[in-house]
C-alpha positions as CSV (number, residue, x, y, z in Angstrom):
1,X,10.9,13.3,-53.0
2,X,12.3,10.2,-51.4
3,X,10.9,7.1,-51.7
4,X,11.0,2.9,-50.1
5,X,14.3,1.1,-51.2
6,X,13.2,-1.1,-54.0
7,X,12.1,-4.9,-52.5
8,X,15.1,-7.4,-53.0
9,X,14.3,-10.1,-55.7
10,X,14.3,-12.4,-53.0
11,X,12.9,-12.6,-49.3
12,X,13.0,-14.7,-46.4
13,X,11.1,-14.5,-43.3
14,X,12.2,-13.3,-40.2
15,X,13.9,-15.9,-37.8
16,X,12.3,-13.6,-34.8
17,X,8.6,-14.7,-35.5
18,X,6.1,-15.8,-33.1
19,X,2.1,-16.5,-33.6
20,X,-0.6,-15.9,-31.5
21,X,-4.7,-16.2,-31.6
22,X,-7.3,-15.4,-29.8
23,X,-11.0,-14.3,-30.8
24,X,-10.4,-15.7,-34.4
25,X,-7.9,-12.8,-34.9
26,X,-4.2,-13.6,-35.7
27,X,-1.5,-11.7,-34.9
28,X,2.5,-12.0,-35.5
29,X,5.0,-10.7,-32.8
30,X,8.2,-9.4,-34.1
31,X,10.6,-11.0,-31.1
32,X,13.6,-8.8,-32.3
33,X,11.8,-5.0,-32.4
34,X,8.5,-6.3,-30.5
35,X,6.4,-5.0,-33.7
36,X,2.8,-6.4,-33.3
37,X,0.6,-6.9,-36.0
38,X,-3.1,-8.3,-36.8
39,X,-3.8,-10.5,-39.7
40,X,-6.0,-12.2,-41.4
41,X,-4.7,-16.3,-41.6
42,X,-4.2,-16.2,-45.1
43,X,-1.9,-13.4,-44.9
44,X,0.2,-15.6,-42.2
45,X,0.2,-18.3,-45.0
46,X,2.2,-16.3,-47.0
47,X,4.6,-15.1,-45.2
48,X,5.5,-18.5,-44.3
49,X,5.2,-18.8,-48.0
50,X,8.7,-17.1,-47.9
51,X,10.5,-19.8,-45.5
52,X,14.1,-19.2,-46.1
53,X,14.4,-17.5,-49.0
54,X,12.1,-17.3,-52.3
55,X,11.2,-15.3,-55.2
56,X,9.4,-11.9,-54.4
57,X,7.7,-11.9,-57.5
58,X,6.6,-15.3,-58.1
59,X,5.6,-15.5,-54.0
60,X,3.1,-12.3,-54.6
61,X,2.2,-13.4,-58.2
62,X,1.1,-16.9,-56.4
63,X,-1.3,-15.0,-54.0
64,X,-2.7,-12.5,-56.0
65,X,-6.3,-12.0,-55.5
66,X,-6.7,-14.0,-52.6
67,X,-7.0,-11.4,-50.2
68,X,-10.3,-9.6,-51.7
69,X,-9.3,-6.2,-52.6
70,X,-6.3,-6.3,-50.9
71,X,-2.5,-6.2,-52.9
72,X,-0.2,-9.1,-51.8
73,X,2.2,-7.0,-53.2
74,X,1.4,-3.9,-50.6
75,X,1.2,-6.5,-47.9
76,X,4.7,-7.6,-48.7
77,X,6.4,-4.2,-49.1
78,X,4.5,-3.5,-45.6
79,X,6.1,-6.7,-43.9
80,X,9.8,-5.8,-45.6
81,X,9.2,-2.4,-43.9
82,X,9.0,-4.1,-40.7
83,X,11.4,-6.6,-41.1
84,X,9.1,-9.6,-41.0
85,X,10.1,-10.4,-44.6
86,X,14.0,-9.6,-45.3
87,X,16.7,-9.8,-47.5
88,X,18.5,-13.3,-47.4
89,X,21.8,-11.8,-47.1
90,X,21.1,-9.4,-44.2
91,X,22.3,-10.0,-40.8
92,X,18.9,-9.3,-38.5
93,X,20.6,-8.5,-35.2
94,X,22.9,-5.9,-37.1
95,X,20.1,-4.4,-38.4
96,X,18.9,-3.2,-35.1
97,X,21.7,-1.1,-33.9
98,X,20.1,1.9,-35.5
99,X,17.4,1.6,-33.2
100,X,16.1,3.1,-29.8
101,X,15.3,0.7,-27.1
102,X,12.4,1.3,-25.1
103,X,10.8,-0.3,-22.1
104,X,7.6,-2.0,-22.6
105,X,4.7,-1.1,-20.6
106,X,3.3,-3.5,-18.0
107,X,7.0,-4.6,-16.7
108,X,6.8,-6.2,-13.4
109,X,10.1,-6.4,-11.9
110,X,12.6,-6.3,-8.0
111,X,15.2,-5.1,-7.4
112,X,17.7,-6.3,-5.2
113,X,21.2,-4.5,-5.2
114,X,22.4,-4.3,-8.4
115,X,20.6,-7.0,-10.0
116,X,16.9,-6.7,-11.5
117,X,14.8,-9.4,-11.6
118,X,11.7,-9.5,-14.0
119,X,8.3,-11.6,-13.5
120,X,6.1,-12.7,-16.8
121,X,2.9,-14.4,-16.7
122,X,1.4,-13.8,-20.0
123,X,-2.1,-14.8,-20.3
124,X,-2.3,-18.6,-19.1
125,X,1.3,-18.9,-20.0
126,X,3.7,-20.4,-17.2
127,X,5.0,-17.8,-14.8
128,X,8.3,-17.2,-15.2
129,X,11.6,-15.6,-13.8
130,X,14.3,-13.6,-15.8
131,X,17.1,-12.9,-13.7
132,X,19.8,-9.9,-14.3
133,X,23.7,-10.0,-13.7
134,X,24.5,-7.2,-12.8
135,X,26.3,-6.2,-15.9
136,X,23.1,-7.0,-18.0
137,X,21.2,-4.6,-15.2
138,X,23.6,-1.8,-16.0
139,X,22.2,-2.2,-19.7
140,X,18.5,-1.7,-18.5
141,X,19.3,1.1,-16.9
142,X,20.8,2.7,-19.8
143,X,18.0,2.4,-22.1
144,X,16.5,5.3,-21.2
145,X,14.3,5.5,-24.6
146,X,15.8,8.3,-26.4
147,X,19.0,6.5,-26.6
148,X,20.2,4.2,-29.7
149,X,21.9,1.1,-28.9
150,X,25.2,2.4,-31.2
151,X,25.5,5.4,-28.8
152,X,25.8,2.5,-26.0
153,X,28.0,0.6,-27.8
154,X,31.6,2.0,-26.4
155,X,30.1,1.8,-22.8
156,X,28.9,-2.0,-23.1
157,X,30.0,-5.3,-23.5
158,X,28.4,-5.5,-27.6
159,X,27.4,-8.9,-26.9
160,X,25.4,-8.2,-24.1
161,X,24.0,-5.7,-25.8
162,X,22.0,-8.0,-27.9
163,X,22.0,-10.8,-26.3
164,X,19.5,-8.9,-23.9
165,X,17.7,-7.4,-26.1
166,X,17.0,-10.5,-28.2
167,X,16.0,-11.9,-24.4
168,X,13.5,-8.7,-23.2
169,X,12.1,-7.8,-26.5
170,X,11.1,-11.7,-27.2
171,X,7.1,-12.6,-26.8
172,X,8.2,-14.2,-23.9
173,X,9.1,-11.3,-21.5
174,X,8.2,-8.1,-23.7
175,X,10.0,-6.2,-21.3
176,X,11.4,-3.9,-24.1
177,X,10.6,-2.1,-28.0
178,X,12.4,-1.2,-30.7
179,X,12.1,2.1,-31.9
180,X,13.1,4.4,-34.6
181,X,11.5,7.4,-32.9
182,X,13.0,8.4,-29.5
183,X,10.1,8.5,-26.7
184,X,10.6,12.1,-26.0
185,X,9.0,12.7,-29.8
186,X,5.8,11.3,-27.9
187,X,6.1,12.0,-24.3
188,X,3.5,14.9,-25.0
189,X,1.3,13.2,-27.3
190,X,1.6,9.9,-25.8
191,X,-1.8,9.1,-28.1
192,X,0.7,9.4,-31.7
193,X,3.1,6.6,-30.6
194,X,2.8,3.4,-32.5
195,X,0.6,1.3,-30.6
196,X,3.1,-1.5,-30.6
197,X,4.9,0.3,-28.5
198,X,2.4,0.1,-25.6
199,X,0.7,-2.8,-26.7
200,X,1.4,-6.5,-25.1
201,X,0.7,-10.2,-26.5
202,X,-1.4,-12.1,-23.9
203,X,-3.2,-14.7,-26.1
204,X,-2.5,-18.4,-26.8
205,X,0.0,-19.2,-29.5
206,X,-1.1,-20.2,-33.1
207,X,0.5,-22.3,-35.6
208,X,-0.1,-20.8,-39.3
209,X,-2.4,-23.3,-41.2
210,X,-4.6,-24.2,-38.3
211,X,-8.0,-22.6,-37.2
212,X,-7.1,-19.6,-35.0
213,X,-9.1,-20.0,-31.2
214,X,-12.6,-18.3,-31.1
215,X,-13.5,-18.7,-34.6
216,X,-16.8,-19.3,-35.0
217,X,-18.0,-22.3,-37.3
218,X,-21.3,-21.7,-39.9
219,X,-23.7,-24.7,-38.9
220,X,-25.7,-26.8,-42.3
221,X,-29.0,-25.1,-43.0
222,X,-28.4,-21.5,-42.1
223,X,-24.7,-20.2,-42.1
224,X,-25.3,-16.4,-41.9
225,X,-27.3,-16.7,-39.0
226,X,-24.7,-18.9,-37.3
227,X,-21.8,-16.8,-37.8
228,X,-23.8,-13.7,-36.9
229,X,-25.3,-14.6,-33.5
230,X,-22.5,-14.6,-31.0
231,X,-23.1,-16.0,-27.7
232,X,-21.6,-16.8,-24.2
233,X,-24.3,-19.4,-22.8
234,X,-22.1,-22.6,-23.4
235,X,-19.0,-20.9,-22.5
236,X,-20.8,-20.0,-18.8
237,X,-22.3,-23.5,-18.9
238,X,-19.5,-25.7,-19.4
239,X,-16.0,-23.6,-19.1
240,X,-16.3,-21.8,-16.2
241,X,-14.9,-24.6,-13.7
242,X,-12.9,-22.6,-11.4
243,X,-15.1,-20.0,-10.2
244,X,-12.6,-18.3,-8.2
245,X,-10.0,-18.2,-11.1
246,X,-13.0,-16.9,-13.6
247,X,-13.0,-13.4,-11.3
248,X,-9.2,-13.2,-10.3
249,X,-8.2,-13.7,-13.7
250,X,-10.4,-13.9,-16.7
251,X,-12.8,-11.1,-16.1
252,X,-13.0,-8.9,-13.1
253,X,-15.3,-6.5,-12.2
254,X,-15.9,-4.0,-10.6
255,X,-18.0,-5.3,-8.2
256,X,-15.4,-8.0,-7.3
257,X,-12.4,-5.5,-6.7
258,X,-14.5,-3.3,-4.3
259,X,-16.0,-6.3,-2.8
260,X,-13.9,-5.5,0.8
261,X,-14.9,-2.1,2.9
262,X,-13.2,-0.1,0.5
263,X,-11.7,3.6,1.3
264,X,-12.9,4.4,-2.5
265,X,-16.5,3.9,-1.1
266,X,-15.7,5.1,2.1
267,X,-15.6,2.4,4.5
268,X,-18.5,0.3,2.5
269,X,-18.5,-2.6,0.0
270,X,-20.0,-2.3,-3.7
271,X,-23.1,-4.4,-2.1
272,X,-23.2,-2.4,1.0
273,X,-23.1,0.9,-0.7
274,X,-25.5,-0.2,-3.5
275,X,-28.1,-0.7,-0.9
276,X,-27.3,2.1,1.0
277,X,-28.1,4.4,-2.0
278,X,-31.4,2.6,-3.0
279,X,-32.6,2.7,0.3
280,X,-31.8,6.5,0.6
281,X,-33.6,7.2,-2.8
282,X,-36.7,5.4,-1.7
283,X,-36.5,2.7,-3.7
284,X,-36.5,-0.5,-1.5
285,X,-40.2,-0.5,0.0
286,X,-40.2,-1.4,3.7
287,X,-40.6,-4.7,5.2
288,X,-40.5,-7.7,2.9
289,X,-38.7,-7.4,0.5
290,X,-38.5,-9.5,-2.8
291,X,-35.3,-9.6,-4.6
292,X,-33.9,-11.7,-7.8
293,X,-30.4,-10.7,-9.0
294,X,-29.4,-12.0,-12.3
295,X,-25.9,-13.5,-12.6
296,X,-24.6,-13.1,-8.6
297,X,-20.7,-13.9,-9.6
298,X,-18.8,-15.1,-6.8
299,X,-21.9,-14.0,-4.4
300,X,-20.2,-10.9,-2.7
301,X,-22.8,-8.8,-3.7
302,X,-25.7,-11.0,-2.7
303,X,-24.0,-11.5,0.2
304,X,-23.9,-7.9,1.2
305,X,-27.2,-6.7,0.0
306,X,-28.7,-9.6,2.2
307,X,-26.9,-8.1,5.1
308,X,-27.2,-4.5,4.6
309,X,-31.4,-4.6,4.1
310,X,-31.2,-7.1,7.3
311,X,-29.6,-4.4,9.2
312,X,-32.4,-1.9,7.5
313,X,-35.2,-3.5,9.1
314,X,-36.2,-5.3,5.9
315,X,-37.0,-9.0,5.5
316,X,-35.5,-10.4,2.6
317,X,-36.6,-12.9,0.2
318,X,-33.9,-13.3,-2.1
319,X,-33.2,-15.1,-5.6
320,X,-30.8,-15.6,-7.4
321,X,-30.8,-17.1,-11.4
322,X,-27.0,-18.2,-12.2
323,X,-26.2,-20.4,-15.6
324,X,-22.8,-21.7,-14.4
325,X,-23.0,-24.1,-12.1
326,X,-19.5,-23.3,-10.7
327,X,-20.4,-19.7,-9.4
328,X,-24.0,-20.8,-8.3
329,X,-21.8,-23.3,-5.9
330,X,-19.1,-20.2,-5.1
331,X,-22.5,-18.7,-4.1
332,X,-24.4,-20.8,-1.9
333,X,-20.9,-21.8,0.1
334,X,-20.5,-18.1,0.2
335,X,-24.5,-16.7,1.2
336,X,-25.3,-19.6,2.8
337,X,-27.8,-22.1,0.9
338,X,-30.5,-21.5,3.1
339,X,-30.4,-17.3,2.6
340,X,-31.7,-17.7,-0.9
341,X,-33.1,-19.2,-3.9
342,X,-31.0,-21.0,-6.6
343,X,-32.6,-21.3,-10.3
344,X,-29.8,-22.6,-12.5
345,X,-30.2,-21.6,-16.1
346,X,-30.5,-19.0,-18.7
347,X,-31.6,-15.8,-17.5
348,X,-33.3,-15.3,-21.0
349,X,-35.2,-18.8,-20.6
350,X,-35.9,-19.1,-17.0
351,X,-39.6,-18.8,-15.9
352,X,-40.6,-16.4,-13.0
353,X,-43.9,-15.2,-11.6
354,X,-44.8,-12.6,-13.3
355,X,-44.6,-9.0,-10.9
356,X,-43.1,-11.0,-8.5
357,X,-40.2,-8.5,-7.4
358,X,-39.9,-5.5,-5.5
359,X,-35.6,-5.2,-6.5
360,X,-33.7,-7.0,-9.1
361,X,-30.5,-6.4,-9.4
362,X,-28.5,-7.3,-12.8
363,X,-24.6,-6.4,-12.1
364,X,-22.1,-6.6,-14.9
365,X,-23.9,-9.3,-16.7
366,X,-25.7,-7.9,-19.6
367,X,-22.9,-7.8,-22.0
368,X,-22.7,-11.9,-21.4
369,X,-25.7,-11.5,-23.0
370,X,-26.5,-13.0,-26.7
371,X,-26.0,-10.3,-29.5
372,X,-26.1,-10.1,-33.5
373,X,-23.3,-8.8,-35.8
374,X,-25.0,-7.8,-38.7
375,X,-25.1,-5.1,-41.6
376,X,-27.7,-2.7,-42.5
377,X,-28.5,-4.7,-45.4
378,X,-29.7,-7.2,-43.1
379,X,-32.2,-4.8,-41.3
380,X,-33.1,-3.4,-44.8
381,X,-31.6,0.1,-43.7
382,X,-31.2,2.2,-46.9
383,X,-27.9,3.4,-47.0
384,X,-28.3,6.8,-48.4
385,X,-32.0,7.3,-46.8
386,X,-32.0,5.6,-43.4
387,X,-35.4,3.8,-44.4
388,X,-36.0,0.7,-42.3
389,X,-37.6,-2.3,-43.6
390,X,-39.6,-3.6,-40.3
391,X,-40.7,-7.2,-41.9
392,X,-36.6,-7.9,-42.0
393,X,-35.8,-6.1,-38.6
394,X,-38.8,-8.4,-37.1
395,X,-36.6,-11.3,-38.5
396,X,-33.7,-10.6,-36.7
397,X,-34.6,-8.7,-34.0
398,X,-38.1,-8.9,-32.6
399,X,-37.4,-6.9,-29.1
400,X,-35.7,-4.0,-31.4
401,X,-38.2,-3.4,-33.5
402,X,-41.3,-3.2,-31.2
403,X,-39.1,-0.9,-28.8
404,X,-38.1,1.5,-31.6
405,X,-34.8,1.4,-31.0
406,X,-33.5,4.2,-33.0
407,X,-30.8,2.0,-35.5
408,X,-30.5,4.8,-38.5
409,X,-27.2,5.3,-36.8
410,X,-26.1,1.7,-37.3
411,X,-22.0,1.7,-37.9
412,X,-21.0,-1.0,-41.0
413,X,-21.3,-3.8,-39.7
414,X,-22.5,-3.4,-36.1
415,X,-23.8,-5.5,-33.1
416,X,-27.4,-5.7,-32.3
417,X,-28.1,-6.2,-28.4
418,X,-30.9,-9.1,-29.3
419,X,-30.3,-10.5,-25.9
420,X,-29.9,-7.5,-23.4
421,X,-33.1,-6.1,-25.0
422,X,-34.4,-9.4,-23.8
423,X,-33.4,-9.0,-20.3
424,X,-35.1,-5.4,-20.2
425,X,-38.6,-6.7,-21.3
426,X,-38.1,-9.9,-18.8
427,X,-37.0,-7.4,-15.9
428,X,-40.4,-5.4,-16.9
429,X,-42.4,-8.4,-16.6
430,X,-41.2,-9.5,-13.3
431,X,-41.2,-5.9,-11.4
432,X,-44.0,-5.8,-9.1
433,X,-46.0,-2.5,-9.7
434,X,-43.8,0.0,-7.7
435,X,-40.4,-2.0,-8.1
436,X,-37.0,-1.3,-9.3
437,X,-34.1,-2.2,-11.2
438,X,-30.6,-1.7,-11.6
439,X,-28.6,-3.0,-14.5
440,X,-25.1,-1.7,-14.8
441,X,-22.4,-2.6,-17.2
442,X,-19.5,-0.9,-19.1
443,X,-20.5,1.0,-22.0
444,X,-21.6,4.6,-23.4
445,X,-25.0,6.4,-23.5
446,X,-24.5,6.6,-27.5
447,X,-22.0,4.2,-28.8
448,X,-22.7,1.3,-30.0
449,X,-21.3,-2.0,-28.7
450,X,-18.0,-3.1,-29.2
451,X,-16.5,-6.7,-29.0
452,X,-14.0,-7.1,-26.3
453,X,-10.9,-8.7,-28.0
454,X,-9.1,-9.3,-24.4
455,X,-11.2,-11.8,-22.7
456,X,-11.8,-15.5,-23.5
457,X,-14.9,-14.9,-25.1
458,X,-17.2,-13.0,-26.1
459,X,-18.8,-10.1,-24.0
460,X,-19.9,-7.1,-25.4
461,X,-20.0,-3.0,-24.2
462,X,-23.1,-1.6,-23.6
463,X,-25.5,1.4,-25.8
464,X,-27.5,2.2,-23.0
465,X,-29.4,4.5,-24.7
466,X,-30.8,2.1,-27.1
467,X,-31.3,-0.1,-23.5
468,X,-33.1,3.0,-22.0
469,X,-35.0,3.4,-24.9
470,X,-35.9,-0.6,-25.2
471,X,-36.4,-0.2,-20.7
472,X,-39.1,3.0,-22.2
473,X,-40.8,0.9,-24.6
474,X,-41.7,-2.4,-22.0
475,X,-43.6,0.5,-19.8
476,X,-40.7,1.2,-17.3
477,X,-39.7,4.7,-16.1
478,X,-35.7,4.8,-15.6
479,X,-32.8,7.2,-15.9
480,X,-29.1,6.6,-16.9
481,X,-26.4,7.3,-14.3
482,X,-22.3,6.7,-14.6
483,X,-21.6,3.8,-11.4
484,X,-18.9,6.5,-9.8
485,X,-21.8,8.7,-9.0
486,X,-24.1,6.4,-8.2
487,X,-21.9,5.0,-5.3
488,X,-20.4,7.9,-4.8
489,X,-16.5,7.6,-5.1
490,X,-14.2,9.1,-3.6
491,X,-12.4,10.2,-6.5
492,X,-9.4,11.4,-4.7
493,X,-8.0,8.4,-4.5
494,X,-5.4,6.7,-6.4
495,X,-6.2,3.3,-8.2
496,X,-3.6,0.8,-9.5
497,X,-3.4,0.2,-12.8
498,X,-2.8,-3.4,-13.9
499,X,-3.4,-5.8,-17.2
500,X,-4.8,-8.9,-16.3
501,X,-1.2,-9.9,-17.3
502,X,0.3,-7.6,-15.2
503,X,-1.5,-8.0,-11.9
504,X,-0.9,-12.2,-12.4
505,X,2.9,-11.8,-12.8
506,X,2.7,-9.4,-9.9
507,X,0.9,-12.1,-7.6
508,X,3.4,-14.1,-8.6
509,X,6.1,-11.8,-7.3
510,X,4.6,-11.6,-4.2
511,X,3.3,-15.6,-3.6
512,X,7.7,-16.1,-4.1
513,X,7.9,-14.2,-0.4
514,X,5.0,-16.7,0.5
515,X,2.4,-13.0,0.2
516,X,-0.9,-13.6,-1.3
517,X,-2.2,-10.5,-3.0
518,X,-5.7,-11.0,-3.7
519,X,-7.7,-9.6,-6.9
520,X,-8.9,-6.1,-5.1
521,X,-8.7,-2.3,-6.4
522,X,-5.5,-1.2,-4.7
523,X,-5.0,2.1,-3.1
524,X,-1.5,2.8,-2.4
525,X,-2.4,2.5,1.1
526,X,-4.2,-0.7,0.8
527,X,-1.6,-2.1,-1.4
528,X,1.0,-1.0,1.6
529,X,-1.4,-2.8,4.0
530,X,-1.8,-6.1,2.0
531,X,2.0,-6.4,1.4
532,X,3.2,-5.1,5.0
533,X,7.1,-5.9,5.6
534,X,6.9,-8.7,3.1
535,X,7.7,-6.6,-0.3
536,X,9.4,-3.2,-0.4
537,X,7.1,-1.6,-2.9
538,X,9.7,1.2,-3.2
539,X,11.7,-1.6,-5.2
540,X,8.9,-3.0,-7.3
541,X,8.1,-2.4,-11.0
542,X,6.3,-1.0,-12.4
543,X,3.5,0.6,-10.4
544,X,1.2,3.0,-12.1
545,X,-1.2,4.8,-10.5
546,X,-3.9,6.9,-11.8
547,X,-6.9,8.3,-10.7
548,X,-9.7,5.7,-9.3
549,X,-12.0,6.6,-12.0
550,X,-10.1,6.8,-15.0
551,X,-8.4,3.7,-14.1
552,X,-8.5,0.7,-11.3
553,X,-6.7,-2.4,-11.7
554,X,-7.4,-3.3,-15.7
555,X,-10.8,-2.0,-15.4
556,X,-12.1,1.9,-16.4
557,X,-14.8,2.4,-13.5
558,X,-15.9,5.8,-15.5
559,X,-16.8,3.3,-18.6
560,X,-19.7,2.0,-15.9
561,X,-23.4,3.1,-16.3
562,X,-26.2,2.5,-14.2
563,X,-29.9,1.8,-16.0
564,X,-31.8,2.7,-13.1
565,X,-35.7,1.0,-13.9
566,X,-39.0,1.5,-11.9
567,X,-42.3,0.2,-13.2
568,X,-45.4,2.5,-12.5
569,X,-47.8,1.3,-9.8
């Protein structure tokens, strides 16, 4: 049996580090082999510990037991595997000739001759250009991933060689990975390739020894129940400035990128066709109308549902209860001030008559909504027998607890939707008798929510059965539907693919030709449309398309459920 190399008595760190944070999460980026690695901050500490060449033993003795359970001494044979700690006397860029070099996913790049051009714009990090001789081009080309750089050694200039890949694999471009493994070894079973391989580094850079961004700070008198409530109302409140830039860049929806007539709902808008669909089920009475939609975004969809019950026959009173102050302007410049009702603040606070509404509308908001992390300790859920102790699920989660929201499934720990259970008993108060809801969001009928790690705070996936069940418990009738069938895609259609990284270094691209390509779910066709004579798309890099449902821009429109609500007259 073979085992490691033994770890050298001493170890340096890497000269080819970077540091990055986001969400309270650290995570190193290998700039030499593009390895990508969470940690906790500790763990960063001590492999800075190692600067330019320490003891091995003494450096592990020094932080033993101050990761919990875990074994510094496991942690550092883990980083000498991966070449974030080495041996003083190695040569790093030698070291990599044994590898395969691979190109990273979400590339954007032209072509012009014999010269490649690349475009980065990771996260909020400058855009920038990386321009290709034509000799360094050649390289590119040759790395076909199955490849290792010694076979390319007698048919390129060596130092070219690795000065390019120093210069694509860094954080800074991530154009290519370093690879023991050929790509053909996963081209079937793309799902058993190293994630690193596919993964990018969008967040903010760090510096070890400082607190990463996101983390959340216990407050004096009560620090469990600080760290465990996580909550975007201050972010909405006083971040979101730009309110166009919140929906181009820092989290579209699906709403937003079907906002135009759209061939993927044939000829219609998301607003349009929304209406169209209630009004064909019967669930928009006739006449007056009264509508409140919760959270209205950038106010395309108010905008269109005003219109399309206009052209209905129906008369429209319409409200709208926004908590950034940004958007509720986007809104009123784009609806018209006079076409609706403004109430600025927290959905969860607001007061509203009560069965004032024959519609209400709650779009890709609910998992902005407050929510718990907590353990089932904290609910007094019996490990081995499920039991539920209702005096401490009352603590933490009234709304739960009177619903019966089914929680002997609880993962360890998990999040408790405190605040979307909210919205469904406020939506149940405000329903005339006879009126309906819709409440979409991404999520599953059965799993339950998951952080998002990709945003710039917190927003949360959905369990709409536990919603449905919370919707049965406040007295309203309802059914669960996935958006695509709801509205009815086309789903022959081809959707582009993009990271929100992706899509901004591909604007970029385009605004250099003096082309603005707005925030939309691109068909080929509409992408060939928006772009005209300006870009030969044949020569851009790297457009994926997929199918619209499995994927559309960065977004997975099959991940979107419909909560579809009626209270009983």
């Amino acid at each position: 049996m073979s085992s490691a190399p033994p770890i050298p008595a001493r170890l340096r760190k890497s000269r080819y580090i970077s540091w990055f944070g986001h969400m309270g999460a650290v995570y190193l980026f290998h700039d030499l082999y593009g390895y990508l690695m969470e940690m906790s901050p500790d763990i960063a500490e001590m492999i800075e510990a190692f600067s330019d060449g320490v003891s091995t033993q003494e450096t592990i003795a020094k932080y033993q037991g101050r990761f919990g359970d875990g074994d510094p001494a496991q942690f550092v044979e883990t980083l000498a595997g991966h070449a974030v700690l080495v041996d003083p006397a190695d040569d790093e860029l030698e070291a990599i000739w044994a590898y395969i070099p691979i190109h990273g996913k979400w590339n954007v790049w032209q072509r012009k001759d014999d010269r490649l051009t690349f475009w980065t714009a990771w996260g909020d990090r400058p855009v920038q250009q990386i321009l290709l001789d034509a000799a360094e081009t050649a390289i590119w080309d040759a790395f076909d991933g199955n490849k290792r750089l010694i076979e390319l050694r007698h048919h390129h200039d060596n130092t070219k060689i690795l000065s390019l890949v120093k210069k694509l694999v860094h954080s800074d471009v991530q154009a290519l990975k370093l690879s023991m493994m050929p790509w053909s070894v996963y081209a079937k079973r793309p799902a058993m390739a190293p994630a690193y391989l596919t993964s990018t580094m969008p967040y903010a850079t760090w510096k070890v020894g400082t607190r990463p961004p996101g983390s959340r700070e216990a407050v004096a008198g009560d620090p469990r129940a600080s760290m465990n409530m996580i909550s975007p109302t201050e972010y909405y409140k006083e971040d979101v400035t730009d309110a166009d830039a919140q929906f181009d860049h820092q989290e579209t929806t699906l709403s937003h990128l079907l906002r135009i007539p759209h061939p993927v709902l044939r000829g219609r808008t998301y607003g349009q066709k929304l209406i169209d669909v209630l009004i064909a089920r019967g669930k928009v009475p006739e006449g007056r109308v009264r509508v409140l939609e919760i959270g209205a975004g950038l106010g395309y969809v108010a905008r269109d549902a005003l219109a399309a019950l206009s052209d209905a026959g129906r008369t429209v009173e319409y409200t709208i209860v926004e908590l950034a102050p940004a958007l509720a302007k986007a809104q009123q410049e784009r609806v018209g001030a006079k076409a609706a009702t403004w109430i600025l603040g927290d959905v969860l606070t607001v007061d509203l008559p009560a069965a004032s509404f024959d519609l209400i509308l709650s779009n890709e908001m609910a998992g902005d909504l407050p929510a718990r992390q907590l353990t089932r300790a904290d609910l007094g859920l019996d490990a081995d027998q499920g039991n539920v102790d209702r005096d401490k699920l009352r603590a933490f989660s009234k709304v739960a607890a009177d619903r019966n929201v089914n929680l002997d499934d609880a993962p360890e720990p998990f999040y408790l939707m405190t605040g979307a259970f909210e919205l469904i008993e406020r939506i149940a108060g405000w329903l005339a008798p006879g009126g309906n809801a819709v409440v979409t969001e991404f999520g599953d009928l059965s799993a339950w929510p998951k952080l998002s790690t990709h945003l710039d705070h917190p927003e949360f996936s959905t369990h709409f059965g536990q919603l449905h069940q919370a919707a049965k418990g406040a007295g309203l009738e309802g059914n669960i539907e996935f958006v695509i069938d709801l509205l009815d895609f086309d789903r022959d259609q081809k959707g582009l693919a993009t990271t929100r990284s992706h899509f901004r270094a591909l604007h970029a691209l385009a605004a250099s030709v003096g082309l603005e390509l707005p925030k939309l779910g691109y068909t080929p066709e509409l992408l060939a449309s928006t772009v005209g004579t300006k870009l030969e798309i044949a020569r851009i890099g790297e457009l994926r398309w997929d199918r619209v449902e499995d994927r559309l821009m960065g977004l997975v429109p099959h991940e979107f459920k419909a909560l579809l609500l009626r209270r009983p007259e």
